[in-house]
ZATOR-722058 format. One record per residue (C-alpha): x, y, z. Coordinates in pm, 1 decimal. Layout:
N
xx:X&yy:Y&zz:Z
...
END
This chain:
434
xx:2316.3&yy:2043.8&zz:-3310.1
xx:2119.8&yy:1820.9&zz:-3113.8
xx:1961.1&yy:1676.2&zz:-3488.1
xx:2292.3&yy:1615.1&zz:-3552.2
xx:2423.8&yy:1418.4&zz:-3264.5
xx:2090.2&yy:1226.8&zz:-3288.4
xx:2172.3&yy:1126.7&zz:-3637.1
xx:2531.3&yy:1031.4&zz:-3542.3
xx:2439.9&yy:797.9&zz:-3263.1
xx:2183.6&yy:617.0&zz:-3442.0
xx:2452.9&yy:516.2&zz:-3741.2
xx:2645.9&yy:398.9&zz:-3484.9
xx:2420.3&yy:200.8&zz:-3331.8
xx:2283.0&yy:77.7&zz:-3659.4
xx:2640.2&yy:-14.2&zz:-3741.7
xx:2683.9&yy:-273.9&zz:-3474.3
xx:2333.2&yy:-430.8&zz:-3410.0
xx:2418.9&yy:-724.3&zz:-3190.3
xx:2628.6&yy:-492.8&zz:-2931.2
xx:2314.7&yy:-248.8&zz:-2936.2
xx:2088.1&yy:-502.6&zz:-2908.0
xx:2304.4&yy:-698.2&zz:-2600.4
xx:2282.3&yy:-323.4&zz:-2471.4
xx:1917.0&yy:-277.6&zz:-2447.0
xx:1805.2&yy:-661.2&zz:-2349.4
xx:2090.1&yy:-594.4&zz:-2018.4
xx:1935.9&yy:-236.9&zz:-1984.4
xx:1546.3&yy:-405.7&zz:-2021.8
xx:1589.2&yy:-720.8&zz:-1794.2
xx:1738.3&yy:-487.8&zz:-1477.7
xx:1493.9&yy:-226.3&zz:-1561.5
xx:1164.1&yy:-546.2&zz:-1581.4
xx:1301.6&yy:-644.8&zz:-1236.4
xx:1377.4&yy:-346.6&zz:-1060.0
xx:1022.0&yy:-160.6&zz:-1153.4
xx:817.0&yy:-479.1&zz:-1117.0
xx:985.5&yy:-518.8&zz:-736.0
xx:935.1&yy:-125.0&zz:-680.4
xx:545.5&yy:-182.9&zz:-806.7
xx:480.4&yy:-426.6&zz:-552.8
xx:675.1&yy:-266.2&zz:-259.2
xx:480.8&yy:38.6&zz:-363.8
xx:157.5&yy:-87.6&zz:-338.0
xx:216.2&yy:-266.4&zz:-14.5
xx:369.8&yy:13.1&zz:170.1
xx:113.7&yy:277.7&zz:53.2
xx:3.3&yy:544.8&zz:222.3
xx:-391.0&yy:418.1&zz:186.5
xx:-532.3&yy:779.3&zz:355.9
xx:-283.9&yy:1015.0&zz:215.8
xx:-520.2&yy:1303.3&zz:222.2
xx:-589.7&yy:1221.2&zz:642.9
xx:-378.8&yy:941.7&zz:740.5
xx:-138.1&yy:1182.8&zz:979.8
xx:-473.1&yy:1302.3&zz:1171.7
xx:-554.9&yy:936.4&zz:1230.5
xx:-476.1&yy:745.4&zz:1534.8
xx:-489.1&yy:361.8&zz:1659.0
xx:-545.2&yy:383.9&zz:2033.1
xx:-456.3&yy:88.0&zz:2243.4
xx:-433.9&yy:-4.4&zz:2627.8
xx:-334.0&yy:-305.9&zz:2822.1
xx:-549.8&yy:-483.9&zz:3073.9
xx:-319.0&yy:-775.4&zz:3097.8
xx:-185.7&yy:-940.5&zz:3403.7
xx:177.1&yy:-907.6&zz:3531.2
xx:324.4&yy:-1190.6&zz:3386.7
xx:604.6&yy:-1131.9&zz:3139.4
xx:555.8&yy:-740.2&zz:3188.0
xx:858.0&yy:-575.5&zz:3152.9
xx:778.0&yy:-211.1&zz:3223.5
xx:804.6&yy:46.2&zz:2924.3
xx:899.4&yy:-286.0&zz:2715.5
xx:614.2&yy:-471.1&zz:2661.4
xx:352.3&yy:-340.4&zz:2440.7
xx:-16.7&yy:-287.2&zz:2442.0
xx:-236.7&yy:-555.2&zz:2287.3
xx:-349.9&yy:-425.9&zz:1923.6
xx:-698.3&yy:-523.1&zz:2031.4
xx:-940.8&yy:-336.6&zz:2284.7
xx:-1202.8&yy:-516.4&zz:2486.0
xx:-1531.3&yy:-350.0&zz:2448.5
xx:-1617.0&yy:-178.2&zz:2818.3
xx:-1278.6&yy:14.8&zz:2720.8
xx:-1409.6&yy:99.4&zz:2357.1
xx:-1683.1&yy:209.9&zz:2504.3
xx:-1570.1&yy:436.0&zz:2779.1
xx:-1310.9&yy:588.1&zz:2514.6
xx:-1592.0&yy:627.8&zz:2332.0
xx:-1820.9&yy:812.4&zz:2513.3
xx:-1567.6&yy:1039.4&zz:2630.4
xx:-1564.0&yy:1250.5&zz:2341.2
xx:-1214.4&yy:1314.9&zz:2280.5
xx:-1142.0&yy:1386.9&zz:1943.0
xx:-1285.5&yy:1531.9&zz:1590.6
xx:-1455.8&yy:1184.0&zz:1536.3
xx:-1413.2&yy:800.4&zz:1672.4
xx:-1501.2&yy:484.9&zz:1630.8
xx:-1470.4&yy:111.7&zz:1736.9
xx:-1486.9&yy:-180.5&zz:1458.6
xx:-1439.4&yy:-524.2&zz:1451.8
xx:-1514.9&yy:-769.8&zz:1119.7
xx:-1763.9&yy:-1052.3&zz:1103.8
xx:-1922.3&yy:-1320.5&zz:860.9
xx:-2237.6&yy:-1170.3&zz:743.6
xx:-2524.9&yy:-1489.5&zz:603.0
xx:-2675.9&yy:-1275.6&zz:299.2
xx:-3008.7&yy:-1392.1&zz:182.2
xx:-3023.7&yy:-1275.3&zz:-204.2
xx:-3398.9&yy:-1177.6&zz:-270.2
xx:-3461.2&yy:-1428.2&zz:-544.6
xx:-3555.0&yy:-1762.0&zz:-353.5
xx:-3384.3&yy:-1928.8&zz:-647.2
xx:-3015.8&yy:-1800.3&zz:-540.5
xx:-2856.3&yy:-1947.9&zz:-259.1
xx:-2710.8&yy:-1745.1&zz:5.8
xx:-2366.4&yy:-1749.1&zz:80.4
xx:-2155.4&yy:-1550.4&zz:325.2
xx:-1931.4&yy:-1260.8&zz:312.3
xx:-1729.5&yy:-1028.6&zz:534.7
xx:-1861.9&yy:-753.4&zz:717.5
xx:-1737.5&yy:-460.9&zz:932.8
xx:-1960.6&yy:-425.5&zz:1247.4
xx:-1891.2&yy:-22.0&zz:1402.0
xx:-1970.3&yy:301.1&zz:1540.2
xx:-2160.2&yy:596.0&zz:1326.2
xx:-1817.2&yy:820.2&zz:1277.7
xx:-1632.6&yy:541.3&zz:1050.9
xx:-1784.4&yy:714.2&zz:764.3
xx:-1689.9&yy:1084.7&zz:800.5
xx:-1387.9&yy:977.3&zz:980.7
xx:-1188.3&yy:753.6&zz:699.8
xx:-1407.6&yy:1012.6&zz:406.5
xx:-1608.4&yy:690.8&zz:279.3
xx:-1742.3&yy:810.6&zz:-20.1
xx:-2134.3&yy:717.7&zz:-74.5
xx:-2287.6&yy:661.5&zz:-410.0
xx:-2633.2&yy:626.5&zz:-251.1
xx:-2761.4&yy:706.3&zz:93.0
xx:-2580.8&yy:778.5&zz:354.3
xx:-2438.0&yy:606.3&zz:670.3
xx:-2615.2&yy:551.9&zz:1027.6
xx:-2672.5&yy:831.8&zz:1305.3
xx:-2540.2&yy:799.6&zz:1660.3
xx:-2903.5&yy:746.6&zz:1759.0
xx:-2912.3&yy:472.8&zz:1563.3
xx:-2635.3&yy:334.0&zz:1708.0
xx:-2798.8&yy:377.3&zz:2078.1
xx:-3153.7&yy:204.0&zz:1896.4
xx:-2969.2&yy:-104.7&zz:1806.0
xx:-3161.6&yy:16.3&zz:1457.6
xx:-3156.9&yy:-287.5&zz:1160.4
xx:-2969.6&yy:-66.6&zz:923.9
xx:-2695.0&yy:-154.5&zz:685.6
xx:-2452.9&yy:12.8&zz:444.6
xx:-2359.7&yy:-221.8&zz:157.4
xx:-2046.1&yy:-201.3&zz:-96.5
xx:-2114.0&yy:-62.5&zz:-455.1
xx:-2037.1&yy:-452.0&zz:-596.8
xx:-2270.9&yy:-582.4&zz:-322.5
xx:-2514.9&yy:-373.7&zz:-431.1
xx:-2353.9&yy:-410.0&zz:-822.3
xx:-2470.8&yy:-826.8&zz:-757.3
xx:-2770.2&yy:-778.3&zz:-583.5
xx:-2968.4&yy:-524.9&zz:-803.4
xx:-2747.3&yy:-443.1&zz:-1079.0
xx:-2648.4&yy:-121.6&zz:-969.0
xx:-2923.0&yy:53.8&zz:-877.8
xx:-3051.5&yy:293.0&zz:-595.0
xx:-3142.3&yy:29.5&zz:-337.1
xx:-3182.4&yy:250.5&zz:-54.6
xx:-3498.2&yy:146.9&zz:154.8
xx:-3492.5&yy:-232.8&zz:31.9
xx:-3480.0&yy:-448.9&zz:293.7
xx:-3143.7&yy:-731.1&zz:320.9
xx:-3165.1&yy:-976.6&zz:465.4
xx:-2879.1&yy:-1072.6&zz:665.0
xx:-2810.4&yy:-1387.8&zz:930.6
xx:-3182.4&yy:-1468.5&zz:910.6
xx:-3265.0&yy:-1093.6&zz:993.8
xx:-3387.9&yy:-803.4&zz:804.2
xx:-3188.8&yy:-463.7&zz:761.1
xx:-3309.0&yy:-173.9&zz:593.2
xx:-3044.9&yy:-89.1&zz:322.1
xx:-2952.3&yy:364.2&zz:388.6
xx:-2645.3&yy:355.1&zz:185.5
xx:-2466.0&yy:258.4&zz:-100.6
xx:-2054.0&yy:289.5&zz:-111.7
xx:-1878.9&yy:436.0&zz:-420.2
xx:-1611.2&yy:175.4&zz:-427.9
xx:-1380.9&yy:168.2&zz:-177.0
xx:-1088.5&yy:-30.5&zz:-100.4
xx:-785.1&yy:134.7&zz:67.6
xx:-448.5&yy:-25.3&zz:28.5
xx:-338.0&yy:-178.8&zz:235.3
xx:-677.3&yy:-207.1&zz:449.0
xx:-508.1&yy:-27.7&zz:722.3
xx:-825.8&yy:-81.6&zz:948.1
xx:-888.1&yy:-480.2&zz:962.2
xx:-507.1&yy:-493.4&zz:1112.3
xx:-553.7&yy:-733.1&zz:1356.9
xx:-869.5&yy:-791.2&zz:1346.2
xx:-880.2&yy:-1122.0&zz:1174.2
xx:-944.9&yy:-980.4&zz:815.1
xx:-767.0&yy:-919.5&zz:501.2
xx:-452.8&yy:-668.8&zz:401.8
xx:-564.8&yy:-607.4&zz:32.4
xx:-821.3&yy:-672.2&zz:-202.6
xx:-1161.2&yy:-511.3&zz:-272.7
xx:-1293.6&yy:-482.8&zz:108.8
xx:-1594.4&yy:-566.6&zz:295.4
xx:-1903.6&yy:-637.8&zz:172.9
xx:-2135.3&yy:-459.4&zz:434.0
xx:-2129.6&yy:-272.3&zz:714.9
xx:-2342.0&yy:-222.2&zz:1019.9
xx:-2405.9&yy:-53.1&zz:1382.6
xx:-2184.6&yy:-256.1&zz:1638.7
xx:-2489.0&yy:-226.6&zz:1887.5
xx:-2738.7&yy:-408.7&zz:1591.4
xx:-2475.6&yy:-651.6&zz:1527.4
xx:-2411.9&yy:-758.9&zz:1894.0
xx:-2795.6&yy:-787.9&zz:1983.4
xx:-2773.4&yy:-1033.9&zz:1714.0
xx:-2508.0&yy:-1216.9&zz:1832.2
xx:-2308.1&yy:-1178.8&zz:1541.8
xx:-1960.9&yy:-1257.0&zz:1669.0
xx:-1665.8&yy:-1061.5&zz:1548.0
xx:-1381.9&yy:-1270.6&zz:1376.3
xx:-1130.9&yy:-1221.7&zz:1583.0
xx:-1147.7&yy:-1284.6&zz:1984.3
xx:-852.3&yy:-1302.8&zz:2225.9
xx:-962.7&yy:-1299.6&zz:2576.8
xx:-700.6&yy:-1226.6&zz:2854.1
xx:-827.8&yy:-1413.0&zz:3165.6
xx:-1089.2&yy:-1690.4&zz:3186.4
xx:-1395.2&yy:-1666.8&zz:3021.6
xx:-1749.9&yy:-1786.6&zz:3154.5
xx:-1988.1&yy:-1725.3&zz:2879.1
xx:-1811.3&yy:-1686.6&zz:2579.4
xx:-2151.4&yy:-1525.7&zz:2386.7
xx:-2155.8&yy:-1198.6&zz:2663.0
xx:-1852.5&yy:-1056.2&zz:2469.5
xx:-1937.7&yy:-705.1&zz:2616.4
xx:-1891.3&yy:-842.4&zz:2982.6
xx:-1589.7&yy:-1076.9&zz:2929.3
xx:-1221.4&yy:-1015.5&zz:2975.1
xx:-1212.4&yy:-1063.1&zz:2639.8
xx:-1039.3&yy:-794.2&zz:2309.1
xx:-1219.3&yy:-762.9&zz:2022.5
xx:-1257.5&yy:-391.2&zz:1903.2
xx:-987.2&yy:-185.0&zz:1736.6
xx:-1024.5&yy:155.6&zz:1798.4
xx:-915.4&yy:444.0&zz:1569.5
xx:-994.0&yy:855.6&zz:1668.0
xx:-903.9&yy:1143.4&zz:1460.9
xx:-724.3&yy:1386.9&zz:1592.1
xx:-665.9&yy:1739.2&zz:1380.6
xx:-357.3&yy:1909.6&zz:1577.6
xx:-36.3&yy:1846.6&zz:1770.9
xx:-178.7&yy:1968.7&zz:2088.7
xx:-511.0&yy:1721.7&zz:2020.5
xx:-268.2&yy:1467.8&zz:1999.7
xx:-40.4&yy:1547.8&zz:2301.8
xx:-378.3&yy:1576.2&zz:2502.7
xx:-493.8&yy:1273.6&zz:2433.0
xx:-188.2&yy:1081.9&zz:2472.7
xx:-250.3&yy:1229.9&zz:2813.5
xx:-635.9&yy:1129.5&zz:2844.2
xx:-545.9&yy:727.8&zz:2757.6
xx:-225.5&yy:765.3&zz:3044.2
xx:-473.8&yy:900.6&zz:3334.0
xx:-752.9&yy:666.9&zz:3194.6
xx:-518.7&yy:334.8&zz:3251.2
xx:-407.2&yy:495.5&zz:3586.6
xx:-777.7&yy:518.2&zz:3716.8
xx:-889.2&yy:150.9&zz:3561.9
xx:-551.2&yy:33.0&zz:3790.9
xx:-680.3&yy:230.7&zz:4077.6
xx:-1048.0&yy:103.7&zz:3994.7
xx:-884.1&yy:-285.2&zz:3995.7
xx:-943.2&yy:-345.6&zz:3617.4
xx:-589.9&yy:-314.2&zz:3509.9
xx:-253.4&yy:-400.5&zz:3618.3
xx:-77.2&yy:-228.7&zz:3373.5
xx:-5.5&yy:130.1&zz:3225.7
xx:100.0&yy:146.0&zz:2914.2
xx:-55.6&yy:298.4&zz:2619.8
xx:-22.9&yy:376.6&zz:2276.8
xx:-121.2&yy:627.2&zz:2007.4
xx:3.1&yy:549.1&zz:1666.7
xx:-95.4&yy:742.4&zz:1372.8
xx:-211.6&yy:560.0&zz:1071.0
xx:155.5&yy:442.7&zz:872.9
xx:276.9&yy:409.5&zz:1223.9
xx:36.5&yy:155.0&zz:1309.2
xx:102.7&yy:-10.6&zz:939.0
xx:474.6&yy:-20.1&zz:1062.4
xx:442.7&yy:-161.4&zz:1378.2
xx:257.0&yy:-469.8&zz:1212.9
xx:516.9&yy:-490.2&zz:976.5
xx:245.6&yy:-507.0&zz:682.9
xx:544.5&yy:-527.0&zz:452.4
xx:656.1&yy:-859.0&zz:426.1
xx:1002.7&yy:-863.7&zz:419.1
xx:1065.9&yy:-1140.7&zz:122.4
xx:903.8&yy:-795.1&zz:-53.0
xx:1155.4&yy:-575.8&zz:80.9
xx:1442.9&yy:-828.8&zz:23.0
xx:1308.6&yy:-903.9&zz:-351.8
xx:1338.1&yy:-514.1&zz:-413.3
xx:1715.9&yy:-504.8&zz:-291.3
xx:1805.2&yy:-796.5&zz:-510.2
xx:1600.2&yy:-664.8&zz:-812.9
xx:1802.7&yy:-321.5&zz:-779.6
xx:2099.0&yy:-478.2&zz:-735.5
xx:2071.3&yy:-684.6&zz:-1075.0
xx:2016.6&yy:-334.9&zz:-1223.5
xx:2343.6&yy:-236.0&zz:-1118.4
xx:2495.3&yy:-512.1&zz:-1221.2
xx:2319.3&yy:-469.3&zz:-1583.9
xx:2413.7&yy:-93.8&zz:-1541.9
xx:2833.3&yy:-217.2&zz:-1507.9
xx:2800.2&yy:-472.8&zz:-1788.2
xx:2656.4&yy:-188.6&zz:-2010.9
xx:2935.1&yy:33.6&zz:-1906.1
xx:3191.7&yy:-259.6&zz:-2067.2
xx:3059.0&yy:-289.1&zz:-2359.6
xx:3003.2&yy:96.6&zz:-2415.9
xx:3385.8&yy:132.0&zz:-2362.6
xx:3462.8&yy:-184.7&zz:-2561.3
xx:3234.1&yy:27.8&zz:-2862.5
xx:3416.1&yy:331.2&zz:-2758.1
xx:3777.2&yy:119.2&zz:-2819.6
xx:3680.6&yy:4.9&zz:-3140.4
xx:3573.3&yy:361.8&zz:-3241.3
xx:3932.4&yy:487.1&zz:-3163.7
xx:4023.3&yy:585.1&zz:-3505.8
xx:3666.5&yy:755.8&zz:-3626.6
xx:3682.8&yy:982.4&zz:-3287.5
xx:4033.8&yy:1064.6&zz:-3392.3
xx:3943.3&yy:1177.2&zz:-3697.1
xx:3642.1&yy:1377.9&zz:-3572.7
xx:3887.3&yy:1553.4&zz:-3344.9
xx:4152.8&yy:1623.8&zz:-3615.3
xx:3892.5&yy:1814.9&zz:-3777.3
xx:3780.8&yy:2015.4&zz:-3557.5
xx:3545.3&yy:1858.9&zz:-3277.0
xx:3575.0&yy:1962.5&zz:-2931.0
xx:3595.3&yy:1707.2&zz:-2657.1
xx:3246.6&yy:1881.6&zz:-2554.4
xx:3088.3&yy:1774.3&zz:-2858.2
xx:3237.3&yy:1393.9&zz:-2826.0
xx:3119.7&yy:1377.4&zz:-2522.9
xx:2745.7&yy:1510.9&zz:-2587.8
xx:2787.6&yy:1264.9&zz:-2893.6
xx:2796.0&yy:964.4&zz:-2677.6
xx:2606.7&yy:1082.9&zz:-2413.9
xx:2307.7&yy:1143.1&zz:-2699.8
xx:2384.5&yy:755.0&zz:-2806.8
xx:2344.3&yy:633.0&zz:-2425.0
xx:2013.8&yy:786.2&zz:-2357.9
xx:1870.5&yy:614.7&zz:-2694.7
xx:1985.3&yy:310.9&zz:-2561.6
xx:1864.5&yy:397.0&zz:-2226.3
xx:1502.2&yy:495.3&zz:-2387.9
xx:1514.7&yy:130.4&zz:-2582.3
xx:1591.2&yy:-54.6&zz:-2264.4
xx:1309.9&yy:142.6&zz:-2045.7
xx:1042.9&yy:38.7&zz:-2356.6
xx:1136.0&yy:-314.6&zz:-2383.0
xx:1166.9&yy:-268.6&zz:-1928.4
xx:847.3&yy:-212.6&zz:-1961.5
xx:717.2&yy:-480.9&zz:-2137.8
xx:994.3&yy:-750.1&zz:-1894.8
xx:775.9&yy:-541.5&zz:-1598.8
xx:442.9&yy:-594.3&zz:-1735.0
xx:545.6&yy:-966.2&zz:-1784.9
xx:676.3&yy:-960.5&zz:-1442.9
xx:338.8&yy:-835.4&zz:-1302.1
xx:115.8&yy:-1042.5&zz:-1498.9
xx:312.6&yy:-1335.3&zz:-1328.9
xx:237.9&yy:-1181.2&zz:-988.8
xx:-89.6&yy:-1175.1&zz:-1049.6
xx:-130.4&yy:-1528.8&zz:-1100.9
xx:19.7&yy:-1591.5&zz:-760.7
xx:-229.3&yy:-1709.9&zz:-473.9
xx:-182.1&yy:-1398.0&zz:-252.1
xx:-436.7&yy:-1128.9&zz:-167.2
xx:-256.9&yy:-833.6&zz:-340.1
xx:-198.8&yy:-1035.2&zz:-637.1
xx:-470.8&yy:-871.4&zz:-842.4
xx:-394.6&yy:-567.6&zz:-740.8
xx:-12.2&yy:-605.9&zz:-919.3
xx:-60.7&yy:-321.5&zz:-1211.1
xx:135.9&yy:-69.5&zz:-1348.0
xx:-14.2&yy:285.2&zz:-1281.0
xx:94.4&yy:621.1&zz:-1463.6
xx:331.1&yy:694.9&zz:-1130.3
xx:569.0&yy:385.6&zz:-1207.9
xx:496.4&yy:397.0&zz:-1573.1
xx:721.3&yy:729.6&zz:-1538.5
xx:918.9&yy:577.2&zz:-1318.1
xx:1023.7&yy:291.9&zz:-1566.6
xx:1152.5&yy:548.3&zz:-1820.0
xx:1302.7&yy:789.4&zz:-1545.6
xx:1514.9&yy:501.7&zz:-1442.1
xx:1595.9&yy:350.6&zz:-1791.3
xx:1717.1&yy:749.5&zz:-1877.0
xx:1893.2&yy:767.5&zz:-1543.4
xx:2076.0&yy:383.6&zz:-1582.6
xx:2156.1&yy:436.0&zz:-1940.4
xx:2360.6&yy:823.5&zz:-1854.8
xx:2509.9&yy:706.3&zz:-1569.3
xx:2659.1&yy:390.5&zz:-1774.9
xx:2747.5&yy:659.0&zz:-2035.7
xx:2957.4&yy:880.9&zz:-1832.0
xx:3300.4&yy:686.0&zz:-1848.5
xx:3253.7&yy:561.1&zz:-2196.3
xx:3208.7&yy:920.3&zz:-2304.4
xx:3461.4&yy:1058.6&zz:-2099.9
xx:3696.9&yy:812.9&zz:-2191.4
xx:3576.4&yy:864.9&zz:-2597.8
xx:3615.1&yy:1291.1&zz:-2521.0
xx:4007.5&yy:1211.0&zz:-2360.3
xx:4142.6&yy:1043.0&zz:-2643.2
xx:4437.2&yy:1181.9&zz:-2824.9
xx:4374.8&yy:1227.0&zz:-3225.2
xx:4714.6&yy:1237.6&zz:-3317.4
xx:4830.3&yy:835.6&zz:-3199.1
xx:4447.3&yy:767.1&zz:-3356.2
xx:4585.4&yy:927.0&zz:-3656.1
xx:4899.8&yy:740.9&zz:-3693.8
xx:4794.6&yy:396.8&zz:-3646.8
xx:4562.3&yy:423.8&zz:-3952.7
END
């Protein structure tokens, strides 16, 4: 039966080609806008730990003054300074921890005939590995012993290493980095979470393919490499003792595996900003613990010309979705007499309406094909944008679905009346008038 409807629907539309064709092109161009806005919110607003991001917490305190502080208004600075890194640190809470901040690493290519040039660089504690599951293609990252050593140890990115010696093991070799020489024990397997959940803040970027290298925080500091980002909170003496200075620097992330791990330490940072009031450092006590899409959240990664592009681009479906409706029931109108007919002989109002229901969803499928190609278009534009996710604007097989899923959903739901309408009609006037 379903052969037969099939064959119906496409005589019909083969019958008028410029309505069918009007059809589809209003079905594509809402369908182009609607998934190329959804691809982009989608990407911005992903989850980039799904596996772990709900066991992974930004931790932040507030050694500020009491001006402006409105109590259990005023948040924490994003940013830690590093004796409080340290002391959360070193007290163990938590399944891992670690403190990071980004710098501008001077890399020294090994063939005196390339020039060196500079790239970005996360300086941090042994547990960023296991904790965010960085994946390692050769090597492996630093111990905590390393970390107390102030060892010359690096771990570099898989295209660091892809540029430097074409891909190969290059654990051992020795980098050389801001005039220095580091001793390479790892190799990533490429990895770029999106957004980059962990430079927030810290003076880095949102998107893109990530940081070139990364080393112990320790190393990095006895080097006086200076992280990117610096806001200091009182005056500042010497500006290069960043670990003595009233100065925020670090972010600070800890993982914690269970409700109870969480309420506890939500606990642990409330008694630890109590005793740094009691011991003089701070003035106030608030805290915060936000998991990972929390902490996206509350620095509104999204921006909101995003969000607002979305809305619009849905609402031009809709409107494409009501214009298809019209001419569906001006097709159905001029049909009168042949679904008269069809009735007369013996057609059920079930059948009519599977009839045009059948001839909605092929032009539903049309409009989601040609969609896709208005949403590819739409994408390659984006790309060709100057902002950091641009490159990143592709289709995957998720929203590939999505694009027919929606054409199949607009196109039945712009069916319903005309069919309805075409399954209600009367034979017998239908009939007469011919």
């Amino acid at each position: 039966m379903f052969g037969y409807y099939l064959d119906l629907a496409l005589r019909s539309l083969k019958r008028n080609r410029v309505l069918t064709a009007l059809m589809v092109l209003t079905l594509a161009l809402g369908i182009g806008a609607s998934i190329t806005t959804l691809t982009l919110l989608r990407l911005l607003s992903g989850d980039p730990l799904p596996q772990k991001s709900s066991r992974l917490f930004y931790a932040q305190v507030d050694p500020n003054s009491l001006s402006g502080y409105v109590a259990g208004q005023t948040k924490p600075d994003s940013l830690m300074g590093y004796v409080d890194a340290m002391n959360l640190l070193h007290a163990g809470r938590g399944t891992h921890r670690a403190a990071l901040a980004l710098t501008q690493a001077k890399i020294v290519p090994e063939h005196s005939t390339e020039h060196p040039y500079f790239s970005d660089g996360v300086i941090t504690t042994t547990d960023f590995f296991p904790m965010f599951e960085v994946p390692f293609r050769y090597g492996n990252g630093w111990t905590a012993e390393d970390d107390t050593n102030r060892a010359a140890l690096v771990v570099i990115s898989d295209f660091l290493n892809d540029k430097l010696y074409g891909g190969a093991n290059s654990v051992g070799k020795m980098l050389r980095i801001n005039n220095h020489d580091f001793r390479i024990v790892g190799v990533l397997q490429h990895w770029a979470p999106q957004p980059r959940f962990y430079t927030q803040e810290l003076g880095g970027r949102s998107y893109g393919d990530g940081e070139a290298l990364f080393m112990p925080l320790s190393t990095a500091r006895a080097l006086n490499m200076d992280p990117q980002d610096i806001e200091c909170y009182a005056s500042v003496g010497n500006i290069n003792k960043l670990e003595e200075a009233p100065c925020e620097w670090l972010g600070f992330w800890v993982q914690l595996d269970s409700a109870k791990a969480v309420a506890d330490y939500r606990e642990f940072l409330a008694n630890y900003a109590k005793e740094q009031m009691a011991l003089g450092r701070f003035k106030r006590s608030e805290t915060a613990l936000l998991d990972l899409m929390g902490w996206l959240r509350d620095r509104e990664v999204v921006p909101d010309d995003v969000r607002l592009q979305t809305y619009l681009a849905f609402g031009f479906l809709l409107i494409c979705v009501v214009n298809t409706v019209g001419l569906l029931l001006a097709k159905c109108l001029r049909r009168s007499r042949e679904i008269g007919v069809r009735r007369a002989l013996g057609a059920t109002r079930r059948t009519v309406f599977a009839q045009f229901m059948v001839e909605a969803s092929i032009v539903g499928l049309a409009g989601g094909l040609f969609g896709l190609l208005f949403a590819e278009l739409g994408l390659w534009g984006v790309r060709h944008q100057p902002a950091e996710y641009a490159s990143l604007a592709r289709l995957d097989l998720t929203m590939f679905g999505s694009t027919f899923a929606v054409a199949l959903a607009a196109s039945l739901i712009a069916g319903l009346l005309p069919a309805w309408r075409a399954c209600v009609l009367a034979p017998a006037p239908q009939l007469k008038a011919a």
